[in-house]
C-alpha positions in Angstrom: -25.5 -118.1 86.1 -28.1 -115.4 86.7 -28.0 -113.1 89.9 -30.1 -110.6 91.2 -29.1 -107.5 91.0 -28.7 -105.0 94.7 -28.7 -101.6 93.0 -30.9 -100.4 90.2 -30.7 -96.4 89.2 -34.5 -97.3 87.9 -35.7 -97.8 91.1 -39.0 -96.1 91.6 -38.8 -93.0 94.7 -40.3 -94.6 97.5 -39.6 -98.1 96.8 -39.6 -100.5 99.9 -36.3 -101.8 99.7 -35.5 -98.0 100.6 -35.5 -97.4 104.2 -35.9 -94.3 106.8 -32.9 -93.4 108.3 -30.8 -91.5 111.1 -27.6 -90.6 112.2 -25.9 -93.8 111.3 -22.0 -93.9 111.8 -21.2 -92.6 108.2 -23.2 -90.2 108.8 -21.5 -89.3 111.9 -18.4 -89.1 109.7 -19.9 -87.0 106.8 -20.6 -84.7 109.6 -17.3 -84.6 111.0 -15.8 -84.0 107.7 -17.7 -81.4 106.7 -17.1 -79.3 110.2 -14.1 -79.2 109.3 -14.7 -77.4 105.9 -17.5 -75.0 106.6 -18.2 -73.0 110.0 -21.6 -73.7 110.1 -22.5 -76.2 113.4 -24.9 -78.9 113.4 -27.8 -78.5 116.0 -29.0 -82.1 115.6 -32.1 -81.3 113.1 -32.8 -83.4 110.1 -32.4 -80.3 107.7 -28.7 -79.2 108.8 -27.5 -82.9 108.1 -29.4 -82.7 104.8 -27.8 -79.5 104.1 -24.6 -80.8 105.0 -25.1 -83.3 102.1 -25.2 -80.6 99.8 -22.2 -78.7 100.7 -20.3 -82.4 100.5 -22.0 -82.3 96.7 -20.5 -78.4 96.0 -17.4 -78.7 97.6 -16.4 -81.8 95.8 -18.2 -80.7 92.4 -20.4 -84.0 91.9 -22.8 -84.3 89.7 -26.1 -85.6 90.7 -29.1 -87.0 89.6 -32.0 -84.7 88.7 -35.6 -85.7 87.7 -38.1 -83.7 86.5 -41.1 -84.5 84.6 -40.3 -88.1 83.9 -37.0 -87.0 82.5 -33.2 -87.5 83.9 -30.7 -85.5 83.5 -27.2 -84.3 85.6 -27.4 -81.3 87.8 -24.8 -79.9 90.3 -24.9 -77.7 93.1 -24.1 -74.2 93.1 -25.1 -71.8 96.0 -26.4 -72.8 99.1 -28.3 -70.9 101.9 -30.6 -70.8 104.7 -33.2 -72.9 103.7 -32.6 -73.5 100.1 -30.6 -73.9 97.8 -29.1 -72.9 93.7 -28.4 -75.6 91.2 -27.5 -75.7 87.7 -29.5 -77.9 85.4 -28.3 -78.0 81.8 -30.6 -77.4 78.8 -34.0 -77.2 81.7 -37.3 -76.9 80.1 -40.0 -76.1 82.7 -43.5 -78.0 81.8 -45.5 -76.2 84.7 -44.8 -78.4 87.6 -42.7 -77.3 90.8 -41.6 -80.8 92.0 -38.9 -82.6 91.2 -36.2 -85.8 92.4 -32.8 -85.5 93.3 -30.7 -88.9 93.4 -27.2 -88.7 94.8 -24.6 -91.2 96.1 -22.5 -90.4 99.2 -20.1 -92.7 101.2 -21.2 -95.6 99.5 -25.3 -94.5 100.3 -27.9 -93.7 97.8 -29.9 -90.9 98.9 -32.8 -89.6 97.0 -35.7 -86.8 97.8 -38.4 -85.1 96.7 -37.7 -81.4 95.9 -39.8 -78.3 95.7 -38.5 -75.8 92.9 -38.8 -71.8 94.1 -37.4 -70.4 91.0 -36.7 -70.7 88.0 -33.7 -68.6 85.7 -32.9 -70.5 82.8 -30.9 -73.3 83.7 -30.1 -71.9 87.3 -33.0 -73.3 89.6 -33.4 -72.5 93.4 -34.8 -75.5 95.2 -36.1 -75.3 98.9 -33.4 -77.8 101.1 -35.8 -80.8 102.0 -36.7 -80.4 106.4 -36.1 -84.7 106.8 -34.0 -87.2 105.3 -36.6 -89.4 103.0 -34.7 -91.9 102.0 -31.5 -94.2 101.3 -30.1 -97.6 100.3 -26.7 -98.9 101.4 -24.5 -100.5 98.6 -23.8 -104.4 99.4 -21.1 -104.0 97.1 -18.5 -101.0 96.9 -17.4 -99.7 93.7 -14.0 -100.5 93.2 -11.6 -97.2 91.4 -9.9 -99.5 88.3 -7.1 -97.7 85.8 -5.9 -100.9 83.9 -9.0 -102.2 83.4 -10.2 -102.8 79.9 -13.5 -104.3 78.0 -15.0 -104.8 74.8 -18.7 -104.7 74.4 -21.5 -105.6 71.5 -25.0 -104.8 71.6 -27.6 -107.4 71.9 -31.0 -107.5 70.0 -34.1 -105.8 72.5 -36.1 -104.1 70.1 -36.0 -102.6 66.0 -36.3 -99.2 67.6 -34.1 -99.8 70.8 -35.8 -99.0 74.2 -38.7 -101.4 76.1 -39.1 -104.3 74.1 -41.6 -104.6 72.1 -42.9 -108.0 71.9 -45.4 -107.9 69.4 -43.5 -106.0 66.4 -40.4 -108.3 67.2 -42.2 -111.1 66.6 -43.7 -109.9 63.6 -39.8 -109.1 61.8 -38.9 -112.5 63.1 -41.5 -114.1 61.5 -41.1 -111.7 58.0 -36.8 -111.8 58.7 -36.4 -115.2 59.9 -32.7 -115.9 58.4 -31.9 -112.1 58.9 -32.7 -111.7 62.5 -30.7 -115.4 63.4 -27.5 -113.4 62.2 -27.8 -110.3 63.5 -28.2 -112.1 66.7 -24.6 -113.6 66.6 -22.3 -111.9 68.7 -20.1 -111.1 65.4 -22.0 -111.1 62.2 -21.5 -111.6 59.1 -21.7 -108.2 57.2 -21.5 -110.1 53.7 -24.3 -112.8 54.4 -26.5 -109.8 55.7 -25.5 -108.0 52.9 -26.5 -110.9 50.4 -29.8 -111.5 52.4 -30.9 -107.6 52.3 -30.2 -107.4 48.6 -32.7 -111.0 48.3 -35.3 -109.3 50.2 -35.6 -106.4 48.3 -35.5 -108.1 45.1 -38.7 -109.9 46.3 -40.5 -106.0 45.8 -38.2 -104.9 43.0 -35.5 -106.4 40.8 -34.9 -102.1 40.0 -33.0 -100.6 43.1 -29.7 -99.0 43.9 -27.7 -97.6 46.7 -26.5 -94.2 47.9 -23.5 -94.1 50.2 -22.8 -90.5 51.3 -19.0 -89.0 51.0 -18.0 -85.4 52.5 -17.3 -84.1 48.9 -20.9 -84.4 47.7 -22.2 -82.5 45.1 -25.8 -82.5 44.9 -28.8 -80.9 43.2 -31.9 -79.5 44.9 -33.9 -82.7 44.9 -30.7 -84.9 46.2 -30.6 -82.2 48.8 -34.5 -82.3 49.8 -34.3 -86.2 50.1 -30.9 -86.2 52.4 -32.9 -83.6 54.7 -36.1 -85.3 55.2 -34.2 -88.6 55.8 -32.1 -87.0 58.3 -34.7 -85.0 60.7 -37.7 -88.0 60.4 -37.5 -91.8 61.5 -39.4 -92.3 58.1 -39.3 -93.6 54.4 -40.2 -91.5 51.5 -43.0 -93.1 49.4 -44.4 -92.1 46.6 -47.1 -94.5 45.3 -47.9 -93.4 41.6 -45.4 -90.8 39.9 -47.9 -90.2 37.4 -50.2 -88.3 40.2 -49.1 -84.6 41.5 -50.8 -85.5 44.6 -48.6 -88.4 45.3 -45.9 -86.1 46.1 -47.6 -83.3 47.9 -50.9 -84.3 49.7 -50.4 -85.3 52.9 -49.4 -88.6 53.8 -50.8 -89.5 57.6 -48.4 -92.4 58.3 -46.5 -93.4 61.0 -43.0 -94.8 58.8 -43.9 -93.3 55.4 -43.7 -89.9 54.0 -43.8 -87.9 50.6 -42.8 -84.6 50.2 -46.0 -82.7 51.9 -44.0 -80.7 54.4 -41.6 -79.6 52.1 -44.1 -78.0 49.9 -45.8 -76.8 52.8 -42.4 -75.0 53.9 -41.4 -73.8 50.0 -45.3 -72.4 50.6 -44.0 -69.8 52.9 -41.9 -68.6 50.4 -43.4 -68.8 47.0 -47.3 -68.7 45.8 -49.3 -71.6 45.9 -48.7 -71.9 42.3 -45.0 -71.8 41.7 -44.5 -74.0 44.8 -46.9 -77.1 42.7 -45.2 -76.0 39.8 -41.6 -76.7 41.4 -43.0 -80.2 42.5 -44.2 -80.9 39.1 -41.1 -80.5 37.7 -39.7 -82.9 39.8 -42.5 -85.3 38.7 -41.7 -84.3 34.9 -38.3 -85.2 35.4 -38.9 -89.0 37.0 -41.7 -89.6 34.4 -38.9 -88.9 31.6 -36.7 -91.2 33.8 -40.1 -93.9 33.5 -40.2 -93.9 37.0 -43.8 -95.5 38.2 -43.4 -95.7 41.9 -40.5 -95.7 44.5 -39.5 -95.8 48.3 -36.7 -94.7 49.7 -35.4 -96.1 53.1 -32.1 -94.5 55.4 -29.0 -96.3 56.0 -27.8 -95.4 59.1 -24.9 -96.3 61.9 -25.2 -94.4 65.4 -28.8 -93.8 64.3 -27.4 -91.1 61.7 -27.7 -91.5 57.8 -25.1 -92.3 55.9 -27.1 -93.3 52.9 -29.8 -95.0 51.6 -31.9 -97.7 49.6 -34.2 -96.6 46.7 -35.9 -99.3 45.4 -38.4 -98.5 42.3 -40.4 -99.6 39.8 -40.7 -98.3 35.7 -42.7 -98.3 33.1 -40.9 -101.6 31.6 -42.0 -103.6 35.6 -45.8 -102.6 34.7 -46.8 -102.9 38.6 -46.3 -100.2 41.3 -45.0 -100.6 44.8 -47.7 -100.9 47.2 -48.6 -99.9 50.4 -47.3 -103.4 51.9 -44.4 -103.1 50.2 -43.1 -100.1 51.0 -43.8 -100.9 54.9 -41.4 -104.6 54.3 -38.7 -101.8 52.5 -39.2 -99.6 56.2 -38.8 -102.3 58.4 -35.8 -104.7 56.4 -33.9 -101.0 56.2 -34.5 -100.7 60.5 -33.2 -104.3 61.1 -30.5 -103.6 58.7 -29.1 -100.6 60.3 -29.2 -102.2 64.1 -26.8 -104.6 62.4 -24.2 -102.4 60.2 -24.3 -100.4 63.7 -23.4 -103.5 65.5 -21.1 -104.6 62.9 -19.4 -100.3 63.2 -19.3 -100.9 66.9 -16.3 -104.1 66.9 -14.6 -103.4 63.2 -13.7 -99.5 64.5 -12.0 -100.2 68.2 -13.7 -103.0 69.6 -12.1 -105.8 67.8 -11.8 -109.2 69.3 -8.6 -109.5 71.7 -8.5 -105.9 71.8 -10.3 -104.5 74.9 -10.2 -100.7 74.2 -12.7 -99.6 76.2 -11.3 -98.0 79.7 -13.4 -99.3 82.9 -13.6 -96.6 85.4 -14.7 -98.8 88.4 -16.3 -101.6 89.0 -18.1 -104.0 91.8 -19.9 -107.4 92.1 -23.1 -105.6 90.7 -22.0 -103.2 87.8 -19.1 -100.7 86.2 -19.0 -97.4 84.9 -17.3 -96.9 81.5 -15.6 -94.4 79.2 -15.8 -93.9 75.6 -15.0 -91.0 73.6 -17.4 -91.2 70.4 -21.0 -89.0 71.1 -22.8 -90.7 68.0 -22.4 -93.9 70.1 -23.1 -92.3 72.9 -26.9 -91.3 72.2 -27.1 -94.9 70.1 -26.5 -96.7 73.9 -29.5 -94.5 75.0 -31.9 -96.5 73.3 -29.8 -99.7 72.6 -28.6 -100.3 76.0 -28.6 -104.0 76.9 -24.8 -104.9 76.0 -22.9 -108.1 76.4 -19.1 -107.2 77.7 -15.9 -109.5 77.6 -13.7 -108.0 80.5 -10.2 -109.6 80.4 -9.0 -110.2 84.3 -5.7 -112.0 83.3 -4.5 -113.3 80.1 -6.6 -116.7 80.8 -9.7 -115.2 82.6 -12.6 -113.3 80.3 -15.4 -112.2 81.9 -18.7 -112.4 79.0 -21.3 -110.3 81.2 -24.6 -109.2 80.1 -25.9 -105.8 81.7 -27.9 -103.0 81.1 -26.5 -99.1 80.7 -28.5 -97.0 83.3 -26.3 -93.9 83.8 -25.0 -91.6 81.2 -22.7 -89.0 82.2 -21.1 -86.6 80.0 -17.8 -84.9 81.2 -15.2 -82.6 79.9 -15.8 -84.2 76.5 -15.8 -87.8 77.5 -18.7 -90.1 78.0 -19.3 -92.3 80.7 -22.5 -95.2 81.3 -23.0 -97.0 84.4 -23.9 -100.5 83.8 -25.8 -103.2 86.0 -25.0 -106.4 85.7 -27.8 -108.9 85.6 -26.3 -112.1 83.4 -23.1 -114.3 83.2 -21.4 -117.3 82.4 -21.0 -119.8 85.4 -17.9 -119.3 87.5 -17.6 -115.7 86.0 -19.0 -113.6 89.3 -16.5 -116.0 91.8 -13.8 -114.8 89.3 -14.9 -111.3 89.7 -15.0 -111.4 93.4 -11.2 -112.9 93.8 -10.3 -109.9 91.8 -12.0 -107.3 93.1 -10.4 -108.9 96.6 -7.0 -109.1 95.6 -7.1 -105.4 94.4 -8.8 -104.2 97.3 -5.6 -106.0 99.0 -3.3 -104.3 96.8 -4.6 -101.3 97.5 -5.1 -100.9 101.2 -1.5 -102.6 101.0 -0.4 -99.3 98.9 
């Protein structure tokens, strides 16, 4: 059963289904409310009620929506005066422009406007209070506050790289993965069957390969050391195409998934001469041509989008053929698809088992919930994978299995919070949701 969806954080500013408004009754109330907290009077202009929003935001400490430059992040209200205003945005780069949005919800209304910055200090900005109320957009559903409420969730397939799907390039792995990308698909994979199919694929480049698994008591040399960094700070593979050539290591390779060592000889540069730094890379080469190396490419493992190991896959003297360019890109790609499914996997065999719904729902309505994990590395992995299926147990014989997307991340006193919207469920499920959410509304007002 699919269902439109009444509120969406992506709206754009001025969208039509926004609408001018006035004093409307919660608004009457808001104003009565906040009278009776602060001394200042309402003459009946547009700006005092606006303000009046803003000292509802300090005094309750909310955290609001700020957008600046294309970018969102959380912002909350510090001083407040005449005609404008102090706020402290976290971690705010200025790129030149003075306007900015604000996004806020109050008494079940979304209000957003268009800002003017005045100053900036840091992370404290002073904004000028907007003269008119631009615009709003009433909730059809209320949130519902929920504290025995509990969910698992898995992440479903959009994109390799997470984010807007990508049509074209997920076409291409489907057609170069077929049998790979059915499984990762499945709500629970099969970690051994992908396991068995990503050590086929690689054999069809190299039957010489091996795997690196990472453990807190490392030991490592120098070059173990270089590799681990340039795998951690880059999205890339290292490839290096002919270990009989110096310049396969250290001339620059202008690709956008492989890289050799280029940038760390241009950093050792800064520090050595020009000739000790080629003569430390030739060592290296020395020691892989006594090892018979001939080519090689090595690919991160990764779960929460940070490396935990990797793939080297190589070729010796004994293989007499190198790794080509090709190659090396199927290596890239086979580790990306991989990694989306040992993440998926890490997500339900750490707390999200099946029949044990660990994850705490904060509230929730007919079009969406907010809720609460604990783990940061998961956190930032949502960001860019953030289409999830959820199985919300209302009773012992009614599961919800509802598709949404995470449009809200909040980060609080060392806890982590996303806001979902729903947009896809199983028939019957929403009717099921709505007798709930009415029988604990009941319960409540009853309380």
């Amino acid at each position: 059963m699919k269902f439109p969806t009444s509120f969406n954080l992506a709206i754009p500013f001025l969208d039509n289904r926004y609408m001018a408004i006035g004093r409307s009754d919660t608004m009457h109330e808001l104003i009565t409310l906040m009278e009776s907290v602060y001394e200042e009077t309402i003459i009946g202009s547009d700006i005092n009620i606006v303000k009046h929003l803003f000292y509802y935001l300090k005094a309750d400490g909310k955290e609001i929506d700020f957008i600046y430059n294309e970018m969102e992040t959380m912002a909350v209200v510090e001083e407040i005066f005449e005609d404008s205003l102090t706020m402290h945005v976290p971690d705010f780069n200025e790129a030149g422009q003075r306007r900015a949005r604000v996004r806020f919800e109050i008494m079940n209304i979304l209000y957003q406007f268009e800002i003017i910055i005045l100053d900036v200090r840091s992370s404290i900005l002073t904004i000028k209070i907007p003269t008119e109320l631009q615009s709003m957009q009433l909730r059809q559903n209320k949130r519902l506050p929920v504290d025995d409420l509990f969910m698992n969730f898995i992440i479903l397939f959009r994109s390799l790289s997470g984010g807007a799907r990508e049509v074209g390039k997920n076409l291409y792995a489907e057609r170069r993965f077929p049998h790979l990308m059915k499984e990762i698909r499945r709500d629970k994979p099969n970690l051994k069957l992908i396991n068995i199919m990503v050590t086929d694929y690689i054999k069809t480049v190299s039957q010489d390969y091996k795997i690196v698994i990472f453990k807190d008591d490392d030991s490592v040399d120098d070059i173990e050391a270089m590799i681990r960094g340039i795998l951690s700070h880059t999205d890339k593979s290292i490839y290096i195409s002919d270990c009989s050539k110096i310049e396969s290591y250290i001339e620059k390779l202008d690709d956008e998934y492989l890289c050799n060592f280029h940038e760390e000889y241009n950093k050792l540069k800064k520090d050595l001469s020009e000739d000790e730094t080629k003569g430390y890379f030739l060592e290296i080469q020395k020691l892989q041509n006594r090892e018979f190396m001939v080519s090689y490419v090595i690919t991160a493992i990764r779960i929460y989008g940070e490396v935990i190991g990797y793939i080297k896959v190589f070729t010796t003297a004994m293989d007499r053929y190198a790794i080509v360019y090709p190659q090396a890109i199927f290596i890239h790609e086979l580790s990306e698809i991989s990694n989306y499914a040992f993440t998926k996997v890490a997500i339900q065999v750490t707390s999200f088992e099946e029949y044990t719904h660990s994850t705490k729902i904060v509230d929730i309505s007919m079009d969406g919930l907010l809720f609460e994990i604990t783990n940061r590395k998961l956190f930032n992995y949502l960001k860019r994978h953030n289409i999830i299926k959820m199985n919300i147990p209302l009773s012992s014989d009614v599961i919800l299995k509802i598709r949404g997307a995470i449009v809200r991340y909040i980060e609080r006193d060392g806890l982590y919070y996303l806001g979902v919207n729903f947009f896809d469920s199983n028939p019957g499920d929403m009717l099921n949701l709505e007798t709930y959410l009415f029988e604990k509304s009941m319960n409540i007002l009853s309380e």
